[in-house]
C-alpha positions in Angstrom: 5.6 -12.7 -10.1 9.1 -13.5 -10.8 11.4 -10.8 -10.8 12.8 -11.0 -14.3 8.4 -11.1 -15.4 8.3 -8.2 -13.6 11.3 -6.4 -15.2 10.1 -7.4 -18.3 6.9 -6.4 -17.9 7.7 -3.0 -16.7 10.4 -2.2 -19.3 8.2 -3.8 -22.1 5.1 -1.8 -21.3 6.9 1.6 -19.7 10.7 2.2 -19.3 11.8 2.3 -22.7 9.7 5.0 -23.1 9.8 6.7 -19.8 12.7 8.8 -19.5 13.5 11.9 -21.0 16.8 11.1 -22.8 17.8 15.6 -22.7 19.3 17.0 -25.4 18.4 20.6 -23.7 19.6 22.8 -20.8 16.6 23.3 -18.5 16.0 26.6 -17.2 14.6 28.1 -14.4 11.6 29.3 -16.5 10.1 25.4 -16.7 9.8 25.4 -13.0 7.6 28.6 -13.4 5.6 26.8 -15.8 2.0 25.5 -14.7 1.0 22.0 -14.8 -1.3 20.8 -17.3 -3.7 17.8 -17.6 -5.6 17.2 -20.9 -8.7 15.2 -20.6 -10.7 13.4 -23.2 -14.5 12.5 -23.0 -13.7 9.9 -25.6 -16.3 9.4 -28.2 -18.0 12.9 -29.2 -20.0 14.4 -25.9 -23.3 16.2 -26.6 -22.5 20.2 -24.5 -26.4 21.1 -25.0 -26.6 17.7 -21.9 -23.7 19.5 -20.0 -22.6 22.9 -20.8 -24.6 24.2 -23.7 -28.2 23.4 -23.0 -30.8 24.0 -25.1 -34.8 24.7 -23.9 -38.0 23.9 -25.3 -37.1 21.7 -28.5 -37.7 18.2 -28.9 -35.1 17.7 -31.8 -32.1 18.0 -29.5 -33.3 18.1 -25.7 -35.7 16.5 -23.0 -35.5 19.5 -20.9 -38.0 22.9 -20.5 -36.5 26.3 -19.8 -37.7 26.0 -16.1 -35.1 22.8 -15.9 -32.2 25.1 -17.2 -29.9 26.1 -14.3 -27.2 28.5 -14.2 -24.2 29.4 -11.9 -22.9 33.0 -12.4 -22.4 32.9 -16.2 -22.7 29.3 -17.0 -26.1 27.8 -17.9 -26.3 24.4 -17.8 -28.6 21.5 -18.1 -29.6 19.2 -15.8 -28.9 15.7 -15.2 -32.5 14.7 -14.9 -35.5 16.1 -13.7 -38.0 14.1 -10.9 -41.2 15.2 -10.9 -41.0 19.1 -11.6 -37.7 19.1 -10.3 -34.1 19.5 -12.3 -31.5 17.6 -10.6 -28.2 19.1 -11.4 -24.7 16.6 -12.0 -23.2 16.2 -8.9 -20.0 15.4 -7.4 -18.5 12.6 -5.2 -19.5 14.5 -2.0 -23.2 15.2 -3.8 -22.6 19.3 -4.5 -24.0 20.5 -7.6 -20.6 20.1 -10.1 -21.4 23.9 -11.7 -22.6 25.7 -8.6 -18.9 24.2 -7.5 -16.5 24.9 -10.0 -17.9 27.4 -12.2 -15.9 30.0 -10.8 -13.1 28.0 -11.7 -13.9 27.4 -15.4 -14.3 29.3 -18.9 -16.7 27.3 -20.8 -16.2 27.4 -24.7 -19.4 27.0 -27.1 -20.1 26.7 -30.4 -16.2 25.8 -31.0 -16.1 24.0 -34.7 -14.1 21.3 -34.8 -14.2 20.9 -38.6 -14.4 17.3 -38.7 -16.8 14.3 -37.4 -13.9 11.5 -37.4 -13.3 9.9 -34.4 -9.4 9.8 -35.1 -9.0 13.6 -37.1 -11.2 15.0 -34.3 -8.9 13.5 -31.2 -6.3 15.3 -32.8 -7.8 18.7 -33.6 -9.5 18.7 -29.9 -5.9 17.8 -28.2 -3.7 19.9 -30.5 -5.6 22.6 -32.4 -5.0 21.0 -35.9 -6.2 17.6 -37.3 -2.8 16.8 -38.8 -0.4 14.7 -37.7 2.9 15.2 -36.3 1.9 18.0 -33.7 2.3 17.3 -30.0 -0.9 17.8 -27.8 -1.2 20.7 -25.5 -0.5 18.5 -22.7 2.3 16.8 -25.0 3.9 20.0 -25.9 3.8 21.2 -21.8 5.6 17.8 -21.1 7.9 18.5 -23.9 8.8 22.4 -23.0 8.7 22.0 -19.7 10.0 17.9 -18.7 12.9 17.8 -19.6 14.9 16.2 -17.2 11.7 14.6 -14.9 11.9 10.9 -15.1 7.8 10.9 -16.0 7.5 14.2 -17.7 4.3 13.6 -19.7 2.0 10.8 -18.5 -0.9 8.8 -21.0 -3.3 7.1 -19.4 -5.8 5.9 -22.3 -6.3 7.2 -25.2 -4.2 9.7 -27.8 -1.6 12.0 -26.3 2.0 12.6 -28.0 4.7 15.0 -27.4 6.3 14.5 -30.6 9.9 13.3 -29.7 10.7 16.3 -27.4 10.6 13.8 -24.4 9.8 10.2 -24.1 5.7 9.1 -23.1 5.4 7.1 -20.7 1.8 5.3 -21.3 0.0 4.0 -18.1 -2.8 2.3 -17.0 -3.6 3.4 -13.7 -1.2 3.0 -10.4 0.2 -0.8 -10.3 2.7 -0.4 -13.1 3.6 2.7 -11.2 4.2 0.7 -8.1 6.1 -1.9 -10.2 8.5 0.9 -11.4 8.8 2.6 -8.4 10.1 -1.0 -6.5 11.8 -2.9 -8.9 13.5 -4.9 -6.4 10.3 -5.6 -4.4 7.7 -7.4 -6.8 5.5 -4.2 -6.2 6.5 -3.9 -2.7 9.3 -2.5 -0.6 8.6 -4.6 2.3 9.2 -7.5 0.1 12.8 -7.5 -1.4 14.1 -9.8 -4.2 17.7 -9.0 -3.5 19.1 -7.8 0.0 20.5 -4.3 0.0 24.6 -5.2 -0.2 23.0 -7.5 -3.8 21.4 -4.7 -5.1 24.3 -2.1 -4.8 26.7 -4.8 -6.1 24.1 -4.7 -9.0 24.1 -1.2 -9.6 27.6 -0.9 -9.6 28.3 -3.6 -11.9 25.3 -1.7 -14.2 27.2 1.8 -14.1 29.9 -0.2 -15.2 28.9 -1.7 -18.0 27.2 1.9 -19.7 31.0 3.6 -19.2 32.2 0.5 -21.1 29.2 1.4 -23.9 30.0 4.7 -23.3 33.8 4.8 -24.6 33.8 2.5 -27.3 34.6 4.2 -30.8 32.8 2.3 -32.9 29.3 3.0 -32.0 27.0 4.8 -35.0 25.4 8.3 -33.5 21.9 7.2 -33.2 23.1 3.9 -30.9 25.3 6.6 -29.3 22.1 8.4 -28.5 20.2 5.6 -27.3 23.1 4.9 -25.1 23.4 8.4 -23.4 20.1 8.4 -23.0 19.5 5.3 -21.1 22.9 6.3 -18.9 21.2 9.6 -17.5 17.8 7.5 -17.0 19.9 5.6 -14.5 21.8 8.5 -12.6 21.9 8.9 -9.0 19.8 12.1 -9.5 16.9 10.1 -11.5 17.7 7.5 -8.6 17.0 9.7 -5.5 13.6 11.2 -7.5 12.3 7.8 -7.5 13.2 6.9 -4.1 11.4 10.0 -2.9 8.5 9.1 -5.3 8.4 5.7 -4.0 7.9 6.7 -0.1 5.0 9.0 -0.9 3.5 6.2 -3.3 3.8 3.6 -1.0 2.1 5.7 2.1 -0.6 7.0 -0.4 -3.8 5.7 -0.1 -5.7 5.3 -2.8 -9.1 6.8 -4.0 -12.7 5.6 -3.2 -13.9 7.6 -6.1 -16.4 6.2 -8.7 -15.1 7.2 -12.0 -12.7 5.2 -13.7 -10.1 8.2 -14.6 -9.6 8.9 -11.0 -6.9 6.0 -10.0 -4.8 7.1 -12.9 -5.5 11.3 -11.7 -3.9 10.2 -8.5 -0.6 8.5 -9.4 -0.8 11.9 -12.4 -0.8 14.5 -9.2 1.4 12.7 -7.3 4.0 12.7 -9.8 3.3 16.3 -10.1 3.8 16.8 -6.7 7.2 14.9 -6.1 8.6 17.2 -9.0 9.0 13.9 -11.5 6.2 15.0 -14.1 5.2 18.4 -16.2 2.0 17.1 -18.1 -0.6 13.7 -18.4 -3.5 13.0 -20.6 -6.4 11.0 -19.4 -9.5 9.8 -20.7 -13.1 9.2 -20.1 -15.6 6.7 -20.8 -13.2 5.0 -23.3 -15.8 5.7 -26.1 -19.0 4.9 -24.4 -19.8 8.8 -25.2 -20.8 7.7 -28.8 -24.3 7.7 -28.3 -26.0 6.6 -31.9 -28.9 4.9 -30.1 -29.8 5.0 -26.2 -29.0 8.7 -26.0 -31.3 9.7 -22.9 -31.0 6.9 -21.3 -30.2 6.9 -17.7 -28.5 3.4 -17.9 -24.7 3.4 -17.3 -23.7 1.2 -19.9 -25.2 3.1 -23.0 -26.7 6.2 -21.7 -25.1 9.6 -22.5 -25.3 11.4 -19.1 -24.3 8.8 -17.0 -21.0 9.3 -18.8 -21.1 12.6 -18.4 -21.8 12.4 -14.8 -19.1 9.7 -14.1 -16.7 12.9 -16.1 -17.6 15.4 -13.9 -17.2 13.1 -10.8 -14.1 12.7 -11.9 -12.8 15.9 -13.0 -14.2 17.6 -9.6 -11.5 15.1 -7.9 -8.8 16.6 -9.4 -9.5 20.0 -9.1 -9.7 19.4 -5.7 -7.0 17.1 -4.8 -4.9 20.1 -6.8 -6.2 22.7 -4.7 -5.3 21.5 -1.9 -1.6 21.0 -2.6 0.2 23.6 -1.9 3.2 22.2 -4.5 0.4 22.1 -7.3 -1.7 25.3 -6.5 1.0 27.3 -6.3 2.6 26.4 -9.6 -0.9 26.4 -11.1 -2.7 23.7 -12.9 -5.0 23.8 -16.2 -6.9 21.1 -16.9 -8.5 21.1 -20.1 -11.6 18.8 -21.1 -12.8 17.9 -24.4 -14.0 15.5 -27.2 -13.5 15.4 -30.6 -16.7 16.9 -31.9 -20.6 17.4 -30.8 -23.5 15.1 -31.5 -26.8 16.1 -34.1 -30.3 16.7 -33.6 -31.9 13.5 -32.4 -31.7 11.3 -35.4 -34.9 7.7 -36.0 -33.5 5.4 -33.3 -33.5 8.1 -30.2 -29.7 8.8 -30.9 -27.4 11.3 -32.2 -24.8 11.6 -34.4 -21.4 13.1 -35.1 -21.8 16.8 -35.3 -18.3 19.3 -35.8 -19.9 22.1 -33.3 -19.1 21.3 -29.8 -17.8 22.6 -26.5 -14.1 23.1 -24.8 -13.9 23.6 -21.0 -10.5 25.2 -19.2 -10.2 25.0 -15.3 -8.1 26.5 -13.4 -6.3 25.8 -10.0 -4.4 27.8 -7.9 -1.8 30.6 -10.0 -3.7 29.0 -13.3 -6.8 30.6 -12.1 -5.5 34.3 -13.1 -3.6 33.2 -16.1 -6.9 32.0 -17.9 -9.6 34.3 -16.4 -11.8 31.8 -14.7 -15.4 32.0 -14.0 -16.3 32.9 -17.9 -18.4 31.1 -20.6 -17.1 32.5 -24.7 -18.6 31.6 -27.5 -22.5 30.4 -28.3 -24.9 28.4 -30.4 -28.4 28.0 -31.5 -30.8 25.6 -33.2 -31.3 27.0 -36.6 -33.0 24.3 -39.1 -32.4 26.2 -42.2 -30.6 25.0 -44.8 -31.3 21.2 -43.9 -29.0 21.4 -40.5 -28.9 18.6 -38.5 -27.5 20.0 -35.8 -26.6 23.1 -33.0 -24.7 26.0 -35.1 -22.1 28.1 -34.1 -22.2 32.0 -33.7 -19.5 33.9 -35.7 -17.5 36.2 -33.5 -15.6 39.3 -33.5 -12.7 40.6 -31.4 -14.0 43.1 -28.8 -12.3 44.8 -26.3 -10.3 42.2 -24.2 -13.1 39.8 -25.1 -14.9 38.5 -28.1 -18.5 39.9 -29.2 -21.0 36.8 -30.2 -22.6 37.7 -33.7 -25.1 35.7 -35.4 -24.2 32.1 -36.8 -24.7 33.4 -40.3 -23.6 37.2 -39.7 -21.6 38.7 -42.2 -18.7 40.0 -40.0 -16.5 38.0 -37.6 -15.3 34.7 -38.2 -16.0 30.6 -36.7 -14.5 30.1 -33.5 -12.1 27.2 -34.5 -10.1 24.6 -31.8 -7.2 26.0 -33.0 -7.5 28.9 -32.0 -8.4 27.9 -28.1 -5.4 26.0 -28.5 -3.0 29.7 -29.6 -4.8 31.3 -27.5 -4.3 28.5 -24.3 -0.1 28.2 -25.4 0.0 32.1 -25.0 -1.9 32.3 -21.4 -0.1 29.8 -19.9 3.4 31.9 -21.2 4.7 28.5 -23.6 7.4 29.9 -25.6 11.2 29.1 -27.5 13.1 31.6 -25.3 15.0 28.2 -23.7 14.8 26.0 -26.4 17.2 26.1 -29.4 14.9 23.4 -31.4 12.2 26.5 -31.1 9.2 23.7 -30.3 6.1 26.2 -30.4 8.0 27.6 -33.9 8.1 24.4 -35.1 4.3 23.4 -33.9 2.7 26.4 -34.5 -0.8 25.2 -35.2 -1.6 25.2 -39.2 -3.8 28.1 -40.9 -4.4 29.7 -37.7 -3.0 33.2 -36.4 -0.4 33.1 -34.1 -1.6 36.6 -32.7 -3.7 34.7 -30.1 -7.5 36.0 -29.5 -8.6 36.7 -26.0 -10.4 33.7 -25.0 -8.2 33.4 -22.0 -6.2 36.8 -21.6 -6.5 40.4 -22.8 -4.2 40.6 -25.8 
């Protein structure tokens, strides 16, 4: 590839869009802050398959009770069963996903996500509220708590946005990553389009140029802007982050993992780790999760638990690639999956369709773990045909204690358990807030119609 292709390429697809251009004093609350990763099981997942099993009822399930299996307070369904036997979702290594990470998780049924749009539900699943113009949870992390990192909130596939508080850069796995990270090397430090002497002559020349930009009178605000930001994307302390970036990228290896998130995960915690991001979204599946037809079948490429299996693969990685940094366990990491709704009842053809009641899952890594109570399962559902529904229905609930009480789904008291308010109740574990920030972010994108007094899905309040 020829070095101005490359350039091109790389500023095209990423660098416009890649640093954040500050208008804000960090503090030294951001450090403090926990990492974040959202994740997407793009299409609408089906929880009674994963996390919300159902027993004994052909419209929504192939499995008995005897194939239900549990790990402390999460029950889960199988992945299949062979002969008499239920064979649980494993990981890479072949360890049962839930007997695994269930201690690291709080499992959220019967979550109504008010919608059964693809598009509307993305939003409400990421940010709490299906309108637009609100940042994601990981978006608003990488806004509050990026400014200044050079990749402060990483998209790999799919819908992510922090709203203008700092730049996205949007990725497709590691390669444009390596393009970035070696711009005078095609990819490759060992390969050098210019010696050393030509690059520094380069540079120089380049600071030059921005002070000229820089001092002339006649430039309108927003080009003035532009301009300022673009000089502090290209100071020596943005410089000497990707230089340290670029050794640990280059001496990486990369992942033998099947699951096509995981490539993408790795470049997202090594970013992490070498202090240049806050936040990423990634996504599963693309939509292959959108199961109108084929729903039980075990075939990769249009069954519904092989997607879910390839998820969990994937998911376990990072949990324990996070773990075992010390950089990323002890500033904590949550990583949050979802989709943007739940699937019916079987419907003619052996599939199911859209459904607003589904399922939220928070894990937690390292100082994370404390700040959203792991090892817990909120919320329920149950099969309930009256009144023509097609599919699982949420339980109404009630604050209770430092927890909330599961009433019926057509009691009287309590109220639906909403995605927006996982999402007030998620911002006020992990401590988000506008103490630092005079453009009062969290103020500003406070999730529509929902009390801000969060509810304790995650913490006692």
């Amino acid at each position: 590839m020829k070095r101005r292709d490359l350039m091109a390429g790389a500023a095209g697809a990423t660098l416009a869009l890649m640093f954040p251009f500050s208008r804000r004093v960090r503090s030294d609350a951001h450090d403090r802050a926990p990492f974040v990763i959202t994740v997407r099981a793009g299409g609408g997942w089906d929880p009674t398959l994963l996390c919300d099993p159902v027993a004994d009822d052909p419209r929504v399930t192939p499995f008995s009770e005897a194939h239900l299996m549990s790990a402390g307070p999460v029950t889960y369904a199988p992945y299949q069963v062979e002969g008499a036997t239920p064979m649980p979702y494993v990981t890479a290594s072949g360890e049962d996903f839930w007997q695994k990470n269930a201690a690291r998780a709080v499992v959220i049924n019967g979550v109504d996500h008010e919608t059964v749009s693809h598009a509307v539900g993305g939003r409400v699943a990421l940010s709490g509220t299906g309108r637009d113009g609100y940042p994601t949870l990981s978006g608003l992390v990488g806004g509050l708590y990026g400014q200044g990192l050079p990749l402060a909130y990483l998209v790999l596939g799919g819908y992510g946005t922090a709203q203008g508080m700092v730049p996205t850069t949007r990725m497709g796995g590691t390669k444009l990553l390596d393009h970035i990270a070696f711009p005078n090397g095609r990819g490759l430090r060992n390969d050098p389009v210019h010696e050393e002497s030509v690059r520094e002559i380069l540079s120089r020349r380049r600071r030059e140029a921005d002070m000229r930009l820089l001092a002339r009178g006649d430039v309108l605000p927003r080009r003035r802007a532009s301009i300022e930001g673009l000089v502090a994307a290209r100071d020596s302390e943005v410089d000497e982050r990707f230089i340290g970036f670029a050794e640990q990228l280059e001496t990486t290896e990369r992942p033998d993992v099947d699951a096509d998130m995981v490539d993408g995960a790795a470049a997202v915690l090594l970013a992490m780790r070498s202090g240049m991001c806050a936040a990423a979204h990634l996504r599963s599946g693309g939509a292959r999760f959108d199961t109108h037809s084929s729903h039980d079948s075990l075939n990769p490429l249009d069954g519904h638990r092989p997607q879910l299996a390839e998820l969990l693969i994937g998911v376990d990685w990072i949990l324990d690639q996070a773990e075992a940094d010390s950089v990323i366990a002890e500033r904590g990491l949550v990583v949050l999956v979802v989709s943007e709704f739940g699937r019916t009842l079987y419907n003619d053809g052996g599939g199911k369709d859209h459904w607003p009641i589904g399922s939220m899952v928070a894990f937690g890594v390292g100082r994370a773990r404390d700040m959203i109570r792991v090892g817990r399962v909120v919320g329920a559902t149950s099969v309930d045909g009256e009144g023509g529904a097609r599919g699982m229905l949420a339980h109404r609930v009630r604050v209770a204690g430092d927890g909330l009480e599961v009433l019926g789904p057509r009691a009287e008291e309590g109220f639906p358990l909403l995605a927006g308010h996982v999402h007030v109740a998620l911002r006020h574990s992990l401590g988000l807030n506008d103490d630092h920030d005079p453009e009062r972010p969290l103020t500003q994108f406070a999730v529509p119609s929902i009390p801000q007094a969060p509810l304790p899905i995650f913490a006692p309040v």
